[in-house]
C-alpha positions as CSV (number, residue, x, y, z in Angstrom):
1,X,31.3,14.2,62.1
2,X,33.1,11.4,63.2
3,X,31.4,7.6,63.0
4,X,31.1,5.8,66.3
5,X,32.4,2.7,66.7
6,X,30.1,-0.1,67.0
7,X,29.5,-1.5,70.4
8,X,32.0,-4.3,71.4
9,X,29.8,-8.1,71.7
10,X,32.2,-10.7,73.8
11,X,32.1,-14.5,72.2
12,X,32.0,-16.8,75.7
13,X,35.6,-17.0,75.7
14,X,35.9,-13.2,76.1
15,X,33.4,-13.2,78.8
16,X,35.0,-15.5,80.4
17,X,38.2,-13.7,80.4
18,X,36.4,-10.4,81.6
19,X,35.0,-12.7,84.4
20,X,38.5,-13.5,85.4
21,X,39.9,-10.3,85.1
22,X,36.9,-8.5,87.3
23,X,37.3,-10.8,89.9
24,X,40.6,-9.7,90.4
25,X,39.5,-6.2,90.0
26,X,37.3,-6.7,92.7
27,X,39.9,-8.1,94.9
28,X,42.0,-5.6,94.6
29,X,39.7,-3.2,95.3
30,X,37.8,-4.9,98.8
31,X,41.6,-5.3,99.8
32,X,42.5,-1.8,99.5
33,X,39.5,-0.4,101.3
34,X,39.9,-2.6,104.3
35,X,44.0,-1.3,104.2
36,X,42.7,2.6,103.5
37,X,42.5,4.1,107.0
38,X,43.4,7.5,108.8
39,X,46.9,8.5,108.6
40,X,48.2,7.2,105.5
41,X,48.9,9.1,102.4
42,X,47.2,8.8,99.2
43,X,50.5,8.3,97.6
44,X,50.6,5.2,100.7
45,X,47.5,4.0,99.0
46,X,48.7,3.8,95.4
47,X,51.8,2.3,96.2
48,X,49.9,-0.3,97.8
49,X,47.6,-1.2,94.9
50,X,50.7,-1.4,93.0
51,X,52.1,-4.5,95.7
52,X,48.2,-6.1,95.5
53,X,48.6,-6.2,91.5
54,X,51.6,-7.9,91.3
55,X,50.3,-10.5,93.9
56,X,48.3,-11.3,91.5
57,X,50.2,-11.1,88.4
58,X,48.2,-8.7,86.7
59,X,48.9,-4.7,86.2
60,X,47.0,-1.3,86.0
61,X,45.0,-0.5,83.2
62,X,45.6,3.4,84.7
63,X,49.1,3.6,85.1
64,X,50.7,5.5,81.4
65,X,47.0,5.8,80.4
66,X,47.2,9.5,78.7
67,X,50.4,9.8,80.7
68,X,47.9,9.6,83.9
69,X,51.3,9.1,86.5
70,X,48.7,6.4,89.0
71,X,48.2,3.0,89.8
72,X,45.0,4.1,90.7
73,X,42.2,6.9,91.0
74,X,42.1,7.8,94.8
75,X,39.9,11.0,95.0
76,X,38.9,12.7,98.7
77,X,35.9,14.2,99.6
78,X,35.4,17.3,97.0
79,X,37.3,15.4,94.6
80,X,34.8,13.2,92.2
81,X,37.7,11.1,90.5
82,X,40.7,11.2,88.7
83,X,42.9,12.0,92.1
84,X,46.6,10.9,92.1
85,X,47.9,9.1,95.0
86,X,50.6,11.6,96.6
87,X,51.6,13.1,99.9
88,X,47.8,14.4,100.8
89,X,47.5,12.5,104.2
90,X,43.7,10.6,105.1
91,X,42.0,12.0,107.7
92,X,39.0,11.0,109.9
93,X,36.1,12.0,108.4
94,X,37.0,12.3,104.9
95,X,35.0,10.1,102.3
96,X,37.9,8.2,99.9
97,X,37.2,7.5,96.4
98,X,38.6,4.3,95.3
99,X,38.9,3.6,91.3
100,X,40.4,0.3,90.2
101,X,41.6,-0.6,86.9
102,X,43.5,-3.8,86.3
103,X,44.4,-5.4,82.8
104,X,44.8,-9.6,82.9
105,X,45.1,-11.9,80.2
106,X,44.6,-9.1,77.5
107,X,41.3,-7.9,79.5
108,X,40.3,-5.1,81.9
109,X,38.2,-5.5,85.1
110,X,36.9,-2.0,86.5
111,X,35.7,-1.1,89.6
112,X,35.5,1.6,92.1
113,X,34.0,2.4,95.6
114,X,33.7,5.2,97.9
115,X,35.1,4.7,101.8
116,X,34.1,6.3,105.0
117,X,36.7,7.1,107.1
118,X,35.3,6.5,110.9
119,X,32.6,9.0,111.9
120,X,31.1,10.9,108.8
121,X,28.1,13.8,108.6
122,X,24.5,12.2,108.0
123,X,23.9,13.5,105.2
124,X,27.2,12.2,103.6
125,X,26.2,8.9,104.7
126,X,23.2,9.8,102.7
127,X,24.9,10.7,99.8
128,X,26.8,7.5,99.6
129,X,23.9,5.2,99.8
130,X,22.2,7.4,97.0
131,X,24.8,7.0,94.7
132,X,25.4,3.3,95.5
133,X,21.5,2.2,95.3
134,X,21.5,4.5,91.9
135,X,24.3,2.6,90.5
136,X,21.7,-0.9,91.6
137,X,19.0,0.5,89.8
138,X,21.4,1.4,86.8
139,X,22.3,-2.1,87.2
140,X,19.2,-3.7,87.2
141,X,18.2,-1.5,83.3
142,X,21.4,-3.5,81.8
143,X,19.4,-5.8,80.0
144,X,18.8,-7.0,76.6
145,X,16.1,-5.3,74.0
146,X,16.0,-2.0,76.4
147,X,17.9,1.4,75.3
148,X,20.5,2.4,76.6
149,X,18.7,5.5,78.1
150,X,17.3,3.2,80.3
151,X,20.1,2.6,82.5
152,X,21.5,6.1,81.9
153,X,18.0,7.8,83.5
154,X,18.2,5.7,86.6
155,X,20.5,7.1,88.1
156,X,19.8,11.1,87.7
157,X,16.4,9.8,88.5
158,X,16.7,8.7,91.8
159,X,19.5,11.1,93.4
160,X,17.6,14.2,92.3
161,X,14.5,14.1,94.2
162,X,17.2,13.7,97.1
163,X,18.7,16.8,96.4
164,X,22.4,15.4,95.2
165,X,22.8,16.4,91.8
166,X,25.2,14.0,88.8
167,X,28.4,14.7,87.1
168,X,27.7,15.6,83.2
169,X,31.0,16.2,82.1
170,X,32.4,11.9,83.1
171,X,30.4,9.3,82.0
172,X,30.4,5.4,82.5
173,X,31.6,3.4,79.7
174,X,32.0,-0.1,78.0
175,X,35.0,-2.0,78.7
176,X,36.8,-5.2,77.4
177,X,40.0,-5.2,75.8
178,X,40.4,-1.9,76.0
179,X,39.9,0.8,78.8
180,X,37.2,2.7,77.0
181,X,35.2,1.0,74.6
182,X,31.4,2.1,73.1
183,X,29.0,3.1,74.2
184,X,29.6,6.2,76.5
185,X,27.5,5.7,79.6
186,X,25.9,9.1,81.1
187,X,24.7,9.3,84.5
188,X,21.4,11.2,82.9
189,X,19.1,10.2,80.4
190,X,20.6,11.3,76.9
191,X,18.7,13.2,74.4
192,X,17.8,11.5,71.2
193,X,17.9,7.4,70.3
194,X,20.2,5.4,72.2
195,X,21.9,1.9,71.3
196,X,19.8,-1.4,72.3
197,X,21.7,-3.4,74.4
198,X,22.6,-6.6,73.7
199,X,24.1,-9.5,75.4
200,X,27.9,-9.7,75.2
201,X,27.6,-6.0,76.0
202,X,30.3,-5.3,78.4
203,X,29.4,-2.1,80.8
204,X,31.2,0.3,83.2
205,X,28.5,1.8,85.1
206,X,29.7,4.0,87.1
207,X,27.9,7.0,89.5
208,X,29.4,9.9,90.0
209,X,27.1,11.9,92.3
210,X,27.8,15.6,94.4
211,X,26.2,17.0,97.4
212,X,26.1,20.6,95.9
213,X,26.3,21.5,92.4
214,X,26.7,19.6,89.6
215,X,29.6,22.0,87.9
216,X,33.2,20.6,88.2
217,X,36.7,21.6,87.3
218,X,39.8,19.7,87.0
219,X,42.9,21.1,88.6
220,X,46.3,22.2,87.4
221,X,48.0,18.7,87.4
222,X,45.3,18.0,84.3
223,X,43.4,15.2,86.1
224,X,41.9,15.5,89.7
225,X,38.3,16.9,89.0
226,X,36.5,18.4,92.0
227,X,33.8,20.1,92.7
228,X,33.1,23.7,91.7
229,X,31.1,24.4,95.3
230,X,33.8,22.1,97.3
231,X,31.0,20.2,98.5
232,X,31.5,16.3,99.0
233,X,31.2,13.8,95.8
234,X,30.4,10.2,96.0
235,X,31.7,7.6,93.1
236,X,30.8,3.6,92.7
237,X,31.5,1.6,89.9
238,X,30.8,-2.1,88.7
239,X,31.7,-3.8,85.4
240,X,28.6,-5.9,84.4
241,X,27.6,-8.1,81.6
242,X,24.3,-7.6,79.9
243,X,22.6,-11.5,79.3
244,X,19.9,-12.8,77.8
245,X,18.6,-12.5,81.8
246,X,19.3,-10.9,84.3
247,X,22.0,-8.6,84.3
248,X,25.8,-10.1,85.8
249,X,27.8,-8.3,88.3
250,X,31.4,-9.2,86.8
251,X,33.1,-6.7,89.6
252,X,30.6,-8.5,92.5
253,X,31.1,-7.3,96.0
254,X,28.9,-7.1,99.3
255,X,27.0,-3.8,98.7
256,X,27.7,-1.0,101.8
257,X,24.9,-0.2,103.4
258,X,21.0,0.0,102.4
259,X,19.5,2.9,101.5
260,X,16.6,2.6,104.5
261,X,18.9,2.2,107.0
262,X,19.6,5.7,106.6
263,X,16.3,6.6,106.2
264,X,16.4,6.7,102.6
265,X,12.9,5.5,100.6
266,X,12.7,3.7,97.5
267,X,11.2,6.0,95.2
């Protein structure tokens, strides 16, 4: 069996690199989901990430990954993520999956979001607030001395009892220099004994919650993955930094909406 490699620990000049680098990742990503609307193409979409990426002199840490043909993820309503921008047109109603991945000064800054296109069902609404308080309380677990389990329960943990149901088959993951660094980062708690996090820890937490089942299948062109049931899926991601405090947003954006203002409780 194959020997992990050991978790990645930034020096303060690394984390102050990742800082820079999510920041932009975050830019890039507000920007596109105020320019993401109905009527444009998903291939639209990508092109435009492209244009906001050079603006800023940096470049996608997606594009040639594996061969994946993107600038960025862009994955519609059963599709949980992975989606390739092309001539799919958006449509009111749909939910829009958002992944951005951008590498600057030798660093990557991940993000993602999911965007409602004008009027949606309720209980999509619902399932978009779950996922993006889940991926809060995941947040708040990133802290030094606790397991990594931790953060990984939180989020099966409080979409469940709400009847939405986690993708097992894509985790989360550290991130730094490279796209995909230890440790992997499920969306339920793991079985067995899990790394202690440390600061310098790097994470990408990322959600990736369905309405229906949790069973998913990835189409012909090798990467979209969707739903087995076709049922809607909800994705948010954040880079964040574990301290010797609190836990740093790297990826920081205003949050979408609250979970009780659509009558969702804390559990």
């Amino acid at each position: 069996m194959a020997k992990r490699e050991k978790i990645p620990i930034k020096s303060p000049r690394e984390i102050e690199r990742m800082r820079a680098a999510c920041r932009t990742a975050s830019e890039v990503l507000q920007e596109l989901a105020r320019r993401t609307e109905p009527g444009r193409t998903t291939g639209e979409i990508d092109s435009l990430a492209g244009e906001l990426m050079r603006k800023r002199e940096c470049k996608s840490a997606f594009l040639g990954y594996r061969g994946f043909s993107g600038q960025i993820c862009i994955s519609i309503n059963e599709e949980v993520v992975h989606g390739i921008g092309g001539p799919r047109r958006i449509r009111e109603g749909d939910i829009v999956k958002l992944d951005v991945g951008i590498v600057q000064d030798g660093f990557i800054g991940d993000n993602a979001t999911t965007v409602p296109m004008g009027t949606i069902p309720v209980e999509t609404k619902r399932l978009l607030a779950a996922t993006e308080e889940s991926l809060y309380r995941a947040i708040d677990r990133a802290r030094a001395g606790l397991p990594l389990a931790e953060l990984c329960g939180a989020v099966e943990g409080y979409v469940v009892p709400f009847g939405f149901t986690v993708v097992r088959e894509f985790v989360g993951h550290g991130v730094g220099r490279r796209l995909h660094e230890e440790p992997q980062i499920p969306n339920y708690r793991p079985q067995g004994k899990t790394p202690i996090l440390m600061p310098g820890m790097t994470l990408a937490i990322e959600p990736m919650v369905n309405a229906g089942t949790a069973r998913v299948r990835i189409l012909g062109d090798g990467w979209t993955v969707i739903t087995e049931d076709r049922k809607p899926s909800s994705h948010f991601e954040h880079t964040v930094l574990v301290t010797e405090g609190e836990p740093e947003i790297l990826t920081w954006r205003p949050r979408e909406a609250l979970p009780e203002q659509l009558g969702i409780s804390p559990l």
